[in-house]
VEXMAR-568811 format. One record per residue (C-alpha): residue in three letters; x, y, z. Coordinates in pm, whole numbers, plus 50000, padded with zeros to 5 digits. Example, Ala and Ser with C-alpha at 12.3 -4.5 7.8 and 13.67 -1.06 7.14 Angstrom:
# VEXMAR-568811
<pt><res>ALA</res><c1>51230</c1><c2>49550</c2><c3>50780</c3></pt>
<pt><res>SER</res><c1>51367</c1><c2>49894</c2><c3>50714</c3></pt>
This chain:
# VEXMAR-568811
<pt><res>UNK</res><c1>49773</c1><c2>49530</c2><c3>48993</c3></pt>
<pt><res>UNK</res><c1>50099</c1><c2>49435</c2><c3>48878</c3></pt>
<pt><res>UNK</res><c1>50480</c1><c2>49499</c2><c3>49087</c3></pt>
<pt><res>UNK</res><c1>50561</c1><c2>49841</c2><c3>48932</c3></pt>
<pt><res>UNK</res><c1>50247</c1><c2>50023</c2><c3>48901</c3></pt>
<pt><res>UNK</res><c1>50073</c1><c2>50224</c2><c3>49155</c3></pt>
<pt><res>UNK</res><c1>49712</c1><c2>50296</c2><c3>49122</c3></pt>
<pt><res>UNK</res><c1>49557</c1><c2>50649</c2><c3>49102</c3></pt>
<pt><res>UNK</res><c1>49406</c1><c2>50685</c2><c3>49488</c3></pt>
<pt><res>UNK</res><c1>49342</c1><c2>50989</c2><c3>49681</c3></pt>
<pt><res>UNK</res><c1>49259</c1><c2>50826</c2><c3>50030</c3></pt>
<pt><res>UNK</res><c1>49311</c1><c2>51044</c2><c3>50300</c3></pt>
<pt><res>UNK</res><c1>49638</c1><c2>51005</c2><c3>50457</c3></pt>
<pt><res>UNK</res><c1>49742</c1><c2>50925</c2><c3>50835</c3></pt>
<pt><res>UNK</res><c1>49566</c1><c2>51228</c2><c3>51056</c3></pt>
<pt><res>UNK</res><c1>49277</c1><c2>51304</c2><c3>50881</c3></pt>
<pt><res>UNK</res><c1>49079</c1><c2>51403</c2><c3>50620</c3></pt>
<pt><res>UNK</res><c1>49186</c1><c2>51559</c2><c3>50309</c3></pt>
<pt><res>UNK</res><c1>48985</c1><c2>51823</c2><c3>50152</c3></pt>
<pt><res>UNK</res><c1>48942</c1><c2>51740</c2><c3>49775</c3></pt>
<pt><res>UNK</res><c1>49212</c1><c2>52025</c2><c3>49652</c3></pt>
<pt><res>UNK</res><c1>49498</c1><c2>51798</c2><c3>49870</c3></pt>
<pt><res>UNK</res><c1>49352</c1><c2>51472</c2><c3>49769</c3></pt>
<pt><res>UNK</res><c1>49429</c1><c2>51608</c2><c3>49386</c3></pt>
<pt><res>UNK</res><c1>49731</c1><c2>51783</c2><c3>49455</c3></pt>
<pt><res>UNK</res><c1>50033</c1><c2>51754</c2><c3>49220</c3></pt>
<pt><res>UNK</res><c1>50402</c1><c2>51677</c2><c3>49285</c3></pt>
<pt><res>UNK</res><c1>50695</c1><c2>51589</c2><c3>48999</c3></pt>
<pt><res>UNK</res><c1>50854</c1><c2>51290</c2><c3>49018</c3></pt>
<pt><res>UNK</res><c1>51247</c1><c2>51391</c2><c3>48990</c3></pt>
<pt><res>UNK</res><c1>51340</c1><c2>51089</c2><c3>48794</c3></pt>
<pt><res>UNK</res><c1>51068</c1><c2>51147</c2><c3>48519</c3></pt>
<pt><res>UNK</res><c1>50966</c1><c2>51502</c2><c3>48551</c3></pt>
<pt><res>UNK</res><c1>50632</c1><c2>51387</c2><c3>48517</c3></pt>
<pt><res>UNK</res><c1>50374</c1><c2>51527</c2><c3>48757</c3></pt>
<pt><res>UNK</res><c1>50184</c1><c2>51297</c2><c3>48958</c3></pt>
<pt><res>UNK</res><c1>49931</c1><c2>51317</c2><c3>49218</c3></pt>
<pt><res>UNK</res><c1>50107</c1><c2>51246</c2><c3>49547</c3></pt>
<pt><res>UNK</res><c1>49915</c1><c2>50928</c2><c3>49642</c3></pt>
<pt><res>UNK</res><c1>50145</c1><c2>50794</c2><c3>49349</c3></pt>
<pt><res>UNK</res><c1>50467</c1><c2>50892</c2><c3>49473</c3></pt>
<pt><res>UNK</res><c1>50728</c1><c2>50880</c2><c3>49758</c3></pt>
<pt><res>UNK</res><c1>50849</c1><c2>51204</c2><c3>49959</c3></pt>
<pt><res>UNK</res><c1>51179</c1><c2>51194</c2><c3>50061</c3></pt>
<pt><res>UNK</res><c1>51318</c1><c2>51456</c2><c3>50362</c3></pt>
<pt><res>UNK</res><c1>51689</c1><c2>51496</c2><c3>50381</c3></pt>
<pt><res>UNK</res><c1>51830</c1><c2>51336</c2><c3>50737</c3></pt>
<pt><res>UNK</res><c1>51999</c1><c2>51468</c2><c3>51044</c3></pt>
<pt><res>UNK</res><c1>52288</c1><c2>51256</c2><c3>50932</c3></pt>
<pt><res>UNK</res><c1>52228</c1><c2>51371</c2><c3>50526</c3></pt>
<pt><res>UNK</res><c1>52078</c1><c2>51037</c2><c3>50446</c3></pt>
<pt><res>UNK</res><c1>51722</c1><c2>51005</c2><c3>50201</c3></pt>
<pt><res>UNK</res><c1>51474</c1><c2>50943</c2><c3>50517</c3></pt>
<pt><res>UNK</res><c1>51143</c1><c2>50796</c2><c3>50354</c3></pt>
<pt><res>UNK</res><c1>50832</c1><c2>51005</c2><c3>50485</c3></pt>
<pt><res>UNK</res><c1>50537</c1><c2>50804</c2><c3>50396</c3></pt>
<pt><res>UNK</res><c1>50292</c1><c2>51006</c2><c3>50595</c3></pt>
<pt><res>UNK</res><c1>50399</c1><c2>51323</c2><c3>50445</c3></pt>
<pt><res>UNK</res><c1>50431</c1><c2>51523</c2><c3>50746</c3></pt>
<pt><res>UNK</res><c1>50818</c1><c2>51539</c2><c3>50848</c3></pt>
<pt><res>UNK</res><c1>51023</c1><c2>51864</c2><c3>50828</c3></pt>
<pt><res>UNK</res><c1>51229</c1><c2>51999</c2><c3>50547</c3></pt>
<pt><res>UNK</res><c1>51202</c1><c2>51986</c2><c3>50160</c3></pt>
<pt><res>UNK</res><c1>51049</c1><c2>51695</c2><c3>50056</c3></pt>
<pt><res>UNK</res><c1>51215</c1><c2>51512</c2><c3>49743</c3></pt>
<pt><res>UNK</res><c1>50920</c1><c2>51328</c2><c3>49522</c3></pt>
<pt><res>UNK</res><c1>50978</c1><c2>50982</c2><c3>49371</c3></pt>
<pt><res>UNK</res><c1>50737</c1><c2>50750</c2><c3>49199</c3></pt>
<pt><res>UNK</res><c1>50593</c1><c2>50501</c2><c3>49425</c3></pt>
<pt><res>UNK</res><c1>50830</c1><c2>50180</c2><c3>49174</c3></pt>
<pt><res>UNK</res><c1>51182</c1><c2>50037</c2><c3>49292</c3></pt>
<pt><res>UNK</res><c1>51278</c1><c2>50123</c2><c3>48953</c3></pt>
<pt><res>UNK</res><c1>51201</c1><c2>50524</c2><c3>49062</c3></pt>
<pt><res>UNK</res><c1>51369</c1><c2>50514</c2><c3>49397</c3></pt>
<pt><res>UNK</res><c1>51653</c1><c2>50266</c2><c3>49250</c3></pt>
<pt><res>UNK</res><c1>51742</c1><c2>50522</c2><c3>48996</c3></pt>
<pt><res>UNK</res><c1>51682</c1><c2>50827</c2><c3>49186</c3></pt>
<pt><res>UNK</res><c1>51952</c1><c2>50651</c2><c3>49415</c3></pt>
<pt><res>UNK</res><c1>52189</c1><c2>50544</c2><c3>49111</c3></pt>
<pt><res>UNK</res><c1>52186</c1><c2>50887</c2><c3>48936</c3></pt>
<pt><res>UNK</res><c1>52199</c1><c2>51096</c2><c3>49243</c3></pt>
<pt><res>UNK</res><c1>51868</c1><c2>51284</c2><c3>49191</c3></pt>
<pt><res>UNK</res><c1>51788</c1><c2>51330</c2><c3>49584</c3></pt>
<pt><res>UNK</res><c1>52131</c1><c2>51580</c2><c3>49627</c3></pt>
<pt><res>UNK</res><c1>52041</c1><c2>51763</c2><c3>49292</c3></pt>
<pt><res>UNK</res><c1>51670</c1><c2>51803</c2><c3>49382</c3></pt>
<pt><res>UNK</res><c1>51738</c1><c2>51866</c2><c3>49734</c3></pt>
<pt><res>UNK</res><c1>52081</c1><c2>52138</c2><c3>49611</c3></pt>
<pt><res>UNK</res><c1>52256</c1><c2>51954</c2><c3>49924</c3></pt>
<pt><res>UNK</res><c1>52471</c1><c2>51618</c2><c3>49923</c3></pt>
<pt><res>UNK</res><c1>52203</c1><c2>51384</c2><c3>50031</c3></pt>
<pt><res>UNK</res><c1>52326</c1><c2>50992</c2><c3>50061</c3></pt>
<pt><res>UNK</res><c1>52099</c1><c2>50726</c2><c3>49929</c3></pt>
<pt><res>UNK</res><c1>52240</c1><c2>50398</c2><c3>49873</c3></pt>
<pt><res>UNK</res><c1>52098</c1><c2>50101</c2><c3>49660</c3></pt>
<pt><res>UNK</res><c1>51933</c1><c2>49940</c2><c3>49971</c3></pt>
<pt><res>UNK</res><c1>51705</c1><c2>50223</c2><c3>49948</c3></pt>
<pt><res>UNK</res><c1>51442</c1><c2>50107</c2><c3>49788</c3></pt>
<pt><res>UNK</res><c1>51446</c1><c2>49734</c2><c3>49976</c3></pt>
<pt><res>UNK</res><c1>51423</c1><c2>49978</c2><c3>50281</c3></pt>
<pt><res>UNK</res><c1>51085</c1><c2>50177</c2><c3>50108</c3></pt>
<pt><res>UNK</res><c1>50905</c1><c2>49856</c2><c3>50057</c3></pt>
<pt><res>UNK</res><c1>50970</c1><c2>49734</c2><c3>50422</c3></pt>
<pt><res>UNK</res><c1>50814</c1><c2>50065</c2><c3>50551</c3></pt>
<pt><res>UNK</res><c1>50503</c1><c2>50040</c2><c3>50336</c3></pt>
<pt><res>UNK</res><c1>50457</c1><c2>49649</c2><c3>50430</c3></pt>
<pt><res>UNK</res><c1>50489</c1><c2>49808</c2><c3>50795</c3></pt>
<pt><res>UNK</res><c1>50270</c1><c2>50080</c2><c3>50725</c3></pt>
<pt><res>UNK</res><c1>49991</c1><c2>49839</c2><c3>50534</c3></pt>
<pt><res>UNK</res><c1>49979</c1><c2>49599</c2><c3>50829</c3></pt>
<pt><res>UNK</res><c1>49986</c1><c2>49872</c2><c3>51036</c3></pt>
<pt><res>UNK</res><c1>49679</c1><c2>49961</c2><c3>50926</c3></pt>
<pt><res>UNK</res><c1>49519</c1><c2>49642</c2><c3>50955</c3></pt>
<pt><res>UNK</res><c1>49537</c1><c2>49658</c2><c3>51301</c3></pt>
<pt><res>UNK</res><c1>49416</c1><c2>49994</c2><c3>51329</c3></pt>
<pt><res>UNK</res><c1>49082</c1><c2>49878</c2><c3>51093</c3></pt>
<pt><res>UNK</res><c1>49026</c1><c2>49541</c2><c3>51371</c3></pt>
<pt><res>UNK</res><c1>49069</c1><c2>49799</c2><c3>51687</c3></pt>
<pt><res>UNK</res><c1>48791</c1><c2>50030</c2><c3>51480</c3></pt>
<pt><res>UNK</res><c1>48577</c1><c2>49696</c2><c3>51369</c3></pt>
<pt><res>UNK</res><c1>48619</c1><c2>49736</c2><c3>51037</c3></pt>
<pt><res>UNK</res><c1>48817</c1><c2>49447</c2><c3>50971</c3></pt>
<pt><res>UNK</res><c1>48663</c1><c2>49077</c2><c3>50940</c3></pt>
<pt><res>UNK</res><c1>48848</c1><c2>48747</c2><c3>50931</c3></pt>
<pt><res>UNK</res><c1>48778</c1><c2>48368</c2><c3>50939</c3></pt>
<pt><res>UNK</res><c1>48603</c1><c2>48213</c2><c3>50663</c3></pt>
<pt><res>UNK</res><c1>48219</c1><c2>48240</c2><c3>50756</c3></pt>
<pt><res>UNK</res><c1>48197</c1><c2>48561</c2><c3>50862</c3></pt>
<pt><res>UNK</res><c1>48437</c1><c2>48692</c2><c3>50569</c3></pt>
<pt><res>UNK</res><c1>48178</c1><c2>48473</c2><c3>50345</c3></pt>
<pt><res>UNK</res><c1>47921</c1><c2>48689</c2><c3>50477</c3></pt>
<pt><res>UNK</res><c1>48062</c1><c2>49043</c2><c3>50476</c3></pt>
<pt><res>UNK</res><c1>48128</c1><c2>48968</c2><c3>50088</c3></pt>
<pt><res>UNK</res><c1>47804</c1><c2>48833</c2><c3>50040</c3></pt>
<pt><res>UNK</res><c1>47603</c1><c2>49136</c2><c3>50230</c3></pt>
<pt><res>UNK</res><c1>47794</c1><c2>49380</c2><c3>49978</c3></pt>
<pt><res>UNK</res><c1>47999</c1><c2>49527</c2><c3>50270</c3></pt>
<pt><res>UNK</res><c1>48384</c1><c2>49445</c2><c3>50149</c3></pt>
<pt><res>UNK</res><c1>48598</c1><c2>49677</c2><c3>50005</c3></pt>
<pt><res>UNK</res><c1>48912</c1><c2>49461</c2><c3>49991</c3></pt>
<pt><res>UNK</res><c1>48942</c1><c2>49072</c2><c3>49991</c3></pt>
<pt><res>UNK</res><c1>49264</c1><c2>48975</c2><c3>50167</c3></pt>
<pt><res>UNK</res><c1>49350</c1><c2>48648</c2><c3>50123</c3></pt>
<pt><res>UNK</res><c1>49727</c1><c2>48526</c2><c3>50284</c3></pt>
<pt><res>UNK</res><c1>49895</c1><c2>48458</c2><c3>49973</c3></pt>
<pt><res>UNK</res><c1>50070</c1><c2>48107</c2><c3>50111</c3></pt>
<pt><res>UNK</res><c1>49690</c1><c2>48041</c2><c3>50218</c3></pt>
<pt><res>UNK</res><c1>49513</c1><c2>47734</c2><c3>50002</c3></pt>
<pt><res>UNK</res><c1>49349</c1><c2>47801</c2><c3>49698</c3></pt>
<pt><res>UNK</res><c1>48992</c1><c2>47637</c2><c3>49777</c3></pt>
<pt><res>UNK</res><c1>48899</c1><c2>47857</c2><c3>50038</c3></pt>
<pt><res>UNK</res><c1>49000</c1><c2>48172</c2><c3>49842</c3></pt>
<pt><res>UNK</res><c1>48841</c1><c2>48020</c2><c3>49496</c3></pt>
<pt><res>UNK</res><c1>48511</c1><c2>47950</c2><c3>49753</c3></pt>
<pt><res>UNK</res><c1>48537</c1><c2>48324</c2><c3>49838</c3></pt>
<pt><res>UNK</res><c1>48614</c1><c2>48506</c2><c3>49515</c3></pt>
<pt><res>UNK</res><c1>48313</c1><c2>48282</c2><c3>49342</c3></pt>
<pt><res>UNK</res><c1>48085</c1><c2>48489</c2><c3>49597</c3></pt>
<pt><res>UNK</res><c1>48247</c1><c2>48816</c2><c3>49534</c3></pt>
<pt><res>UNK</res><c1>48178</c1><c2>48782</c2><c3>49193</c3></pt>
<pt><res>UNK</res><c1>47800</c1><c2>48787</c2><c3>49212</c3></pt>
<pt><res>UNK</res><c1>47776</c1><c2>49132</c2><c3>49412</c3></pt>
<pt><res>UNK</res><c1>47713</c1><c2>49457</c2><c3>49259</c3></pt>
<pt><res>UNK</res><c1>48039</c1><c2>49544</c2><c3>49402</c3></pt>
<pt><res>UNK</res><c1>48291</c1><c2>49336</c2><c3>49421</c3></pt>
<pt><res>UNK</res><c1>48580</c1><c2>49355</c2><c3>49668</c3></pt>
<pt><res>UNK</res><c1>48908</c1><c2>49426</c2><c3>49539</c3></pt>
<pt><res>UNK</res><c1>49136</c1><c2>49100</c2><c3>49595</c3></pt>
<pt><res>UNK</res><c1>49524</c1><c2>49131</c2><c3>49756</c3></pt>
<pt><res>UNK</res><c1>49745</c1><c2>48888</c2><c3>49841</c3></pt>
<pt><res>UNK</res><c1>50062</c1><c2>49074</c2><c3>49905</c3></pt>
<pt><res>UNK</res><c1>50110</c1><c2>48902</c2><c3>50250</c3></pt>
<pt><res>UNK</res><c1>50158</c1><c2>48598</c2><c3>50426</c3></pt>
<pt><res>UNK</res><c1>49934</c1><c2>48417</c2><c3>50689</c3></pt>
<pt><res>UNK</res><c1>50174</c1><c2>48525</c2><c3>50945</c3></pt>
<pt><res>UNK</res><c1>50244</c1><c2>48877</c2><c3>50829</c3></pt>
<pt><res>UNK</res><c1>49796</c1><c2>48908</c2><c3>50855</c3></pt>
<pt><res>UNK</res><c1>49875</c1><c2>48764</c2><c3>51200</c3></pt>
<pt><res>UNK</res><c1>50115</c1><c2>48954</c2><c3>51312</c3></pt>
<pt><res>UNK</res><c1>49902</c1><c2>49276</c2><c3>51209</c3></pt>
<pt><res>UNK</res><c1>49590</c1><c2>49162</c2><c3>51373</c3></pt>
<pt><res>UNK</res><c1>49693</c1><c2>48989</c2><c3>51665</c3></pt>
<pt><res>UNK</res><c1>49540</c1><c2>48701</c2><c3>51564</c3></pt>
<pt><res>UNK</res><c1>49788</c1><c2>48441</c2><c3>51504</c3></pt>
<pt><res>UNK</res><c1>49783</c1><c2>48287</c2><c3>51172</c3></pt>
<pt><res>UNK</res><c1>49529</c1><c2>48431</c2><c3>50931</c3></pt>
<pt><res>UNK</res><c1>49428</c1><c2>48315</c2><c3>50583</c3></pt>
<pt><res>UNK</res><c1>49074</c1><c2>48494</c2><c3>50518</c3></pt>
<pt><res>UNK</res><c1>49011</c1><c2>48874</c2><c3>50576</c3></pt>
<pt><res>UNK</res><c1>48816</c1><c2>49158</c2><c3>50476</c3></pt>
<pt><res>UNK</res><c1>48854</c1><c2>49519</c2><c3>50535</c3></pt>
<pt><res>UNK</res><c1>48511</c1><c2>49704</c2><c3>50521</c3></pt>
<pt><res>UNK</res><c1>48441</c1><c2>49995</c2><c3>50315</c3></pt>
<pt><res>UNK</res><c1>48523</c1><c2>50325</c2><c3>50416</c3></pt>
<pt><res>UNK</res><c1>48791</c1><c2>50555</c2><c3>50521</c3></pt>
<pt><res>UNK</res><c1>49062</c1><c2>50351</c2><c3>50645</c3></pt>
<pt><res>UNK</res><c1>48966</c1><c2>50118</c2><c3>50358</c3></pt>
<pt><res>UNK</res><c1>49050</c1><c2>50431</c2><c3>50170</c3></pt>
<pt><res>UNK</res><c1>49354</c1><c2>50539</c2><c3>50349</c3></pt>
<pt><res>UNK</res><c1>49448</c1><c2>50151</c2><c3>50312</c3></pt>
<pt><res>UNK</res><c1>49421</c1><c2>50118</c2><c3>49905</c3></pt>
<pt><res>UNK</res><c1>49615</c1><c2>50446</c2><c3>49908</c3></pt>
<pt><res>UNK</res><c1>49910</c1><c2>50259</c2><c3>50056</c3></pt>
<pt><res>UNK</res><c1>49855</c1><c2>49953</c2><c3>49909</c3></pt>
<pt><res>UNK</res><c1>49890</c1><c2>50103</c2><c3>49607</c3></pt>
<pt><res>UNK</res><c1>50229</c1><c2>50241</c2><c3>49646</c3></pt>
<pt><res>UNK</res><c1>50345</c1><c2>49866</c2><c3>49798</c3></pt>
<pt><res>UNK</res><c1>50236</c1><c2>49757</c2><c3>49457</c3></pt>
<pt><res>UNK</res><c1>50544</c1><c2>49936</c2><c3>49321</c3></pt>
<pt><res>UNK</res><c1>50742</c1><c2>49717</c2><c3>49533</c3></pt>
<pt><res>UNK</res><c1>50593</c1><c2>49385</c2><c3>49539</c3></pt>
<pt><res>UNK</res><c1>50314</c1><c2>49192</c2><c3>49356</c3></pt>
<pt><res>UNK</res><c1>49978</c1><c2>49266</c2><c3>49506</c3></pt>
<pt><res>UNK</res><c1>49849</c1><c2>48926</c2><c3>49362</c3></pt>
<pt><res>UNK</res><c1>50146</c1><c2>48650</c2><c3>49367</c3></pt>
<pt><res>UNK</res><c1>50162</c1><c2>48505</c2><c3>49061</c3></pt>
<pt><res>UNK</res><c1>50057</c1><c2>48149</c2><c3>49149</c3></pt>
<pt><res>UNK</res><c1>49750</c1><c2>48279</c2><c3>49158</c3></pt>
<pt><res>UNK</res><c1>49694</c1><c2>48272</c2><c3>48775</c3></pt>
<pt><res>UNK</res><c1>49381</c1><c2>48343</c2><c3>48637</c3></pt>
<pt><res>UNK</res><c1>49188</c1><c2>48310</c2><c3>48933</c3></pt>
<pt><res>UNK</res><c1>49220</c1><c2>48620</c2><c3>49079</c3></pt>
């Protein structure tokens, strides 16, 4: 999944379900015109102080302002002043903005990390993420990407030989994992299928516009 591209998802976002007509709904990109279904883009609320204020879970007040989920979107968006004539008021967005859109969605991908260990749907440590990818039961493969590559090679060799195969990401660091989990360091993981692995590779996605899911050390062995 390379930096730039987000992937076509419609996981439900944070607060629920989504019935299937708001999984598929359609919003237009201002910088393209192109309409896009919103897990692929970025909604943008005008600030108490006139500022773009990212809204990543969709649910803050006011007239949202749609933006592909790339830094090249949001960085021309910014540039060409597309938020104050989408929005008909002066709206201030500054280059930063987009360094500032992948920080929320790192946030908001960790974030969710944590929420999938407190519901037991995430697995870490090397055996028992052996054996979740083994038993079929992985929807995403998260390796640390400053982890070392015979573990991960040990792990991707299994995940290979399912029916299914895991998805693999590497878009954060042993301590970032850490961090989200409460766990220290980290270097293996799994997040189970199901709905927060849904919810998950709906934000993932969009980071992907931001950052490299796989780094690109990694070579052909992802």
């Amino acid at each position: 999944m390379p930096e730039g591209r987000s992937p076509n998802t419609s996981a439900p976002p944070e607060g629920g379900p989504r019935t299937h007509a708001e999984a598929s709904r359609e919003r237009r990109d201002v910088v393209s015109g192109e309409a896009m279904p919103e897990a692929r883009l970025i909604r943008f609320v005008v600030g108490p102080d006139g500022s773009a204020v990212p809204d990543l879970a969709r649910a803050l007040p006011g007239r949202g302002v749609w933006v592909e989920a790339t830094r090249d979107a949001v960085e021309t968006a910014a540039k060409k002043n597309l938020f104050s004539r989408s929005a008909k008021t002066k709206v201030a967005a500054g280059p930063e903005l987009a360094a500032e859109v992948e920080k929320l969605l790192v946030r908001r991908c960790l974030d969710g990390l944590g929420l999938a260990r407190r519901a037991g749907a995430l697995t870490w440590g090397f055996d028992k993420v052996f054996a979740a990818v083994a038993a079929g039961r992985a929807a995403w493969l998260i390796e640390a990407s400053d982890g070392a590559a015979e573990g991960r090679r040990k792990l991707l060799q299994v995940a290979r030989a399912v029916p299914n195969p895991p998805r693999l990401c590497g878009a954060f660091t042993s301590e970032e994992l850490g961090l989200a989990s409460g766990l220290g360091h980290v270097i293996h993981s799994v997040l189970l299928a199901g709905r927060l692995a849904e919810r998950w590779t709906e934000d993932l996605g969009r980071l992907a516009g931001f950052r490299p899911v796989l780094p690109a050390s990694w070579g052909e062995e992802a």
